[in-house]
C-alpha positions, 0 to 999 in steps of 0.5 A: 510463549511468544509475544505477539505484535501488531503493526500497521504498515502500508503495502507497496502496490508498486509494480512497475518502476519508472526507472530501472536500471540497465545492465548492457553495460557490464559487457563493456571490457575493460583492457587496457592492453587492447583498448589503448597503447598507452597502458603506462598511463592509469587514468586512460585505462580506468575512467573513473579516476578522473570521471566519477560519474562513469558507473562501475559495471559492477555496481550496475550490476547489483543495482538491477539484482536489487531492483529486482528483488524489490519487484519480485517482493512487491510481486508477492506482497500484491499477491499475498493481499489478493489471496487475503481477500479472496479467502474472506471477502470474495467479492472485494476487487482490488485495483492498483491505484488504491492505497492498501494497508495491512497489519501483519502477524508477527512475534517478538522474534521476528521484529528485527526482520523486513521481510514482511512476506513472510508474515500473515496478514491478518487485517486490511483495509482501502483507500480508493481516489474517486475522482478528488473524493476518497473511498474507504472500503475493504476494512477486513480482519482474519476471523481469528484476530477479531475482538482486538481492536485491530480495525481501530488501529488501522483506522488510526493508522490511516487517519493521516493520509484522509481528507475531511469532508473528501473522505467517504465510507459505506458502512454496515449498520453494525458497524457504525460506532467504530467509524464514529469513533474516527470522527466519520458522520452519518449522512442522512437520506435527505441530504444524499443530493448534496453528496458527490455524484460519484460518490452516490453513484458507487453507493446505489451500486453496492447499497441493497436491501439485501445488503444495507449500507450506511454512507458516512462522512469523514468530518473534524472532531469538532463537527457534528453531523448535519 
């Protein structure tokens, strides 16, 4: 039987490159019959021997092949994430801008592979920019991979890139001692005027009674809630 591994990665959100590369310039011709009298003479006929900075309209060539390789994963990654959600979190809305990680299913066999694609997600979590606050939301787990810390380790995983004091989550009441073991507080109601108006303004959206939510404070470990 196969072992199983888990590990956390960030997922590319990506889509649009700032740069990509252009391949008009392959057309170019090369011929140095045509193009010049002086053919005897190598470097009229090959710029690059004396001008490393003209690009090979080969080179060119595979550098816009692979960009689009890298968009068209980036396509299916975002793709992948979505159905995950769609599938166990209907009502989770997913935006560009957040900061997505995912630990995928994976064997020992397949730990030499890259292409995570290929893999099934089954935990996920995100980090949405309010403004200058952070918003953890979305922490999600397959049905049949709960009950192996997986939502420890994306916390873990995430720990790095969160702000204390900055950083914010709205938690089901059961779920309250897996974020206090990341050093996330309780805040009480009495002190929901100091909080961000951002930050209470998305929480009286998706707070109910129906729904309850508990809003806590990432805080040093060292801290204590107020």
């Amino acid at each position: 039987m196969a072992h199983v591994m888990y590990h956390p990665t960030w997922l590319d959100t990506k889509i649009t490159a700032n740069h990509q590369p252009s391949v008009a310039t392959k057309s170019i011709a090369v011929n140095p019959s045509a193009t010049n009298p002086t053919a005897t003479n190598p470097t009229a006929t090959n710029p690059t021997a004396t001008n490393p900075s003209v690009t090979n309209p080969t080179a060119i060539e595979l550098t816009a092949i692979k960009h689009c390789a890298s968009k068209l994963s980036v396509i299916k990654a975002w793709s992948a994430i979505k159905l995950f959600y769609r599938q166990h979190m209907p009502y989770a809305r997913l935006a560009q801008k957040e900061a997505v990680a995912v630990i995928h299913h994976l064997h020992s066999s397949d730990t030499d592979s890259t292409d995570l694609n290929q893999q099934t997600i089954v935990a996920a979590i995100r980090i949405k920019p309010i403004g200058q606050y952070q918003l953890i939301s979305g922490l999600l787990v397959h049905p049949h991979y709960r009950g192996q810390q997986l939502s420890s380790q994306l916390l873990q995983f995430i720990a790095p890139k969160l702000t204390s004091r900055h950083c914010f989550l709205f938690a089901h009441p059961w779920l309250i001692d897996l974020y206090q073991r990341q050093h996330f507080v309780v805040i009480d109601p009495s002190a929901f005027a100091r909080l961000p108006a951002e930050i209470m303004q998305l929480y009286h959206r998706y707070h109910s009674e129906q729904r309850p939510l508990v809003i806590m404070q990432l805080h040093d470990a060292e801290v204590t809630a107020p």
